[in-house]
BAKOL-268116 format. One record per atom (N, C-alpha, C): residue in one letter; x, y, z. Coordinates in steps of 0.001 Angstrom, whole numbers, plus 500000, padded with zeros to 6 digits. Layout:
N
AXYZ...
***
This chain:
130
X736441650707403533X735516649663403913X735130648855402676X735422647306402573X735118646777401685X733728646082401649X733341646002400352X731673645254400224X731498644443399827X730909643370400096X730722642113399988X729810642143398448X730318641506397558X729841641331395985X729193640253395903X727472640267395969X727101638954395994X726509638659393797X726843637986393338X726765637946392001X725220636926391819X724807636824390512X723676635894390603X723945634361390008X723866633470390373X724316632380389869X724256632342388059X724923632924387237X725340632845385786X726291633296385569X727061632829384298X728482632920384181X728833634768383364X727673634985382572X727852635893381825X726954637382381927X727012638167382071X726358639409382489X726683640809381002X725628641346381341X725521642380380177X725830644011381011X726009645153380062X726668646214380903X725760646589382111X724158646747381325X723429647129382321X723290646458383874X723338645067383643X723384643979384820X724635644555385711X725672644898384902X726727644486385748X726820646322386652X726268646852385567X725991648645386093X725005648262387589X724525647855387366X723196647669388218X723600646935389771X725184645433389156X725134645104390528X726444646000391603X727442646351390208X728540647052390932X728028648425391624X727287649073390741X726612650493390926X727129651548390236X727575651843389234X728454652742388472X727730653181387292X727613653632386730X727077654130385364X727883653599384056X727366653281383063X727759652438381913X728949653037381387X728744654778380760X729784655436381036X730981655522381330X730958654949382598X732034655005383651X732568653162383214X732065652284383048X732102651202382852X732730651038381638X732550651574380430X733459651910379416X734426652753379586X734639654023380322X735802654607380312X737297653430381391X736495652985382135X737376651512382706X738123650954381805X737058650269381107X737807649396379830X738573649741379160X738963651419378836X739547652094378036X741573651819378947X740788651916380239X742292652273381249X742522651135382053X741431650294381992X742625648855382866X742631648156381654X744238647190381733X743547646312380618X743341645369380815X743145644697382255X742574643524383009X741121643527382197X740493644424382209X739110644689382125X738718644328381009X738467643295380177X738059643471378315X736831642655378559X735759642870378521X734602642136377918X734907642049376523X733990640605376084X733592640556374824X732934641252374427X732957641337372648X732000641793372193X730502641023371507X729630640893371402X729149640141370481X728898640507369093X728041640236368028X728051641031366704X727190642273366513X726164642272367525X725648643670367891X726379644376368518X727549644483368938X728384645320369599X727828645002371474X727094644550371666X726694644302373424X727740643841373956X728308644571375362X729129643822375591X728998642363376378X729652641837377122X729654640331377587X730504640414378603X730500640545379989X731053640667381043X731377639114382070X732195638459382086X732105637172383268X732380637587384460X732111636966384961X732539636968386791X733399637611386947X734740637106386526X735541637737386951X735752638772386615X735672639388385544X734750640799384662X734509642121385669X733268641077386429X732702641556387414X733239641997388567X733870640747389178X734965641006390592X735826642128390379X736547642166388942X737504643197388678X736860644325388708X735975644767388149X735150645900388279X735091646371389462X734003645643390644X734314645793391764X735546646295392845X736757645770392520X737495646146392885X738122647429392229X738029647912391076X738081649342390278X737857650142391283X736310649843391285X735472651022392123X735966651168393865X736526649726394125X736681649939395553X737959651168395350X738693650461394735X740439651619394600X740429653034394906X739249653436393180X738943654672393186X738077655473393919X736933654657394809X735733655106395451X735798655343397060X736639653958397088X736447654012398644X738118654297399347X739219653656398474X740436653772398893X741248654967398349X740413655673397120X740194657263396555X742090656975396119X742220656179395445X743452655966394905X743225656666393119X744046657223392680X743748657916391332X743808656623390656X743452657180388894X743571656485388438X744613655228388041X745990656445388058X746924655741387766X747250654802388994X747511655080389650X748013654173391190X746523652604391446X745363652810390784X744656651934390681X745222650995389874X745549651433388819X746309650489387598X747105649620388030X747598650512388888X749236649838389695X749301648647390303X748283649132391448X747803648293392073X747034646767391988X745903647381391009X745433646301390515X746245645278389828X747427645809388749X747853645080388552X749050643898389477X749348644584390571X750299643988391536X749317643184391875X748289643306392427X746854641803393014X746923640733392262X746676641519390934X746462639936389738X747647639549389431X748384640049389685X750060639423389221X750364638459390263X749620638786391761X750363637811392860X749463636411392792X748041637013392089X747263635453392132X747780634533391073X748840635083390168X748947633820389019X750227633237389370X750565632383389068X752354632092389121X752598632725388380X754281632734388505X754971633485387357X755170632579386158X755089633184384748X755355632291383688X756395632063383760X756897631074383011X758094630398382660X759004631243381766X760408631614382272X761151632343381152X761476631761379641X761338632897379012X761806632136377521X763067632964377004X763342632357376063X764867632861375849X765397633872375444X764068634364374745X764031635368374134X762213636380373978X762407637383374782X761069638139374898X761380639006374077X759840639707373166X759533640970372224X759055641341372419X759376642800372548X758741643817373299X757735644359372475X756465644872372440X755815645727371855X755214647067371566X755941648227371289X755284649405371999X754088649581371821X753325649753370483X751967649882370578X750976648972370790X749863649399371697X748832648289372027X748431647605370746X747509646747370894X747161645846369796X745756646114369308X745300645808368278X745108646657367487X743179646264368435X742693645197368811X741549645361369315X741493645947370175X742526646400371315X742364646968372238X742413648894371835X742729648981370786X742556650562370068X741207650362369560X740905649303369065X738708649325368214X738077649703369353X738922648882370582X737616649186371821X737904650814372199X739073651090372312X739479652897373013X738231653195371796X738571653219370407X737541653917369681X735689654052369839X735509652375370465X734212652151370499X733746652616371499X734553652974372379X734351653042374020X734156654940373620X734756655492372866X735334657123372988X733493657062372199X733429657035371143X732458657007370260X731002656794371309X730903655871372015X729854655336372763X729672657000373533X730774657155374488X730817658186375479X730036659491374914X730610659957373403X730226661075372936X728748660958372085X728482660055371700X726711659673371543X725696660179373014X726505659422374072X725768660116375092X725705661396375416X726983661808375420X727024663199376133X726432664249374930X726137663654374090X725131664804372791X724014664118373247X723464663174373998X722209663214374278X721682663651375239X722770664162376101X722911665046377595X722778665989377387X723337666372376775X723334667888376060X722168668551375075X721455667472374002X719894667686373853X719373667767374526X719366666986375611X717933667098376824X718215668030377640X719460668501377392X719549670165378324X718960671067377532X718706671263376650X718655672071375471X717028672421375720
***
């Protein structure tokens, strides 16, 4: 069953906002970012992230995959990426494509910032169990 995403008229949203309208925990909102790579908010120079609309929509649809259509992670990936692939045209061939094996290098700062974030919390989970 899908849910209607009503957003607030502004272009740009922060984690908590966007925690608040999708419903997910921040947490969970960074471990995303880590595994789609549709998903990249900005950063700003305080490290906050910066989420747009479409940010947002994508999110949304994360959660529908995994929540409601209980598709794993990987097969979400899949998927998601087959959706956004059918909304764009296809690029234009070039004559010559290069392949890259390893990701690039901001998208490893964020796995780091994102891993780092996770384990700050869960030692603060773990104090307040204490």
């Amino acid at each position: 069953m899908a849910s209607e995403l009503i957003l607030p008229d502004k272009e740009d949203f922060k984690i908590g906002e966007v925690c608040e309208i999708v419903g997910v925990k921040p947490f969970v909102l960074r471990y995303w970012e880590t595994e789609f790579a549709e998903l990249s908010p900005t950063k700003g120079s305080g490290g906050q992230r910066t989420y747009t609309r479409h940010d947002v929509e994508v999110i949304q649809r994360i959660k529908q995959l995994l929540y409601e259509e209980r598709f794993t992670v990987a097969g979400a990936k899949k998927r998601l990426a087959e959706e956004l692939s059918a909304r764009k045209p296809a690029p234009k061939k070039k004559q010559q494509q290069v392949v890259v094996d390893s990701p690039p290098p901001d998208r490893l700062e964020r796995l780091r910032q994102a891993l780092a974030e996770t384990r700050d919390e869960l030692h603060e989970i773990l104090a307040s169990l204490k």
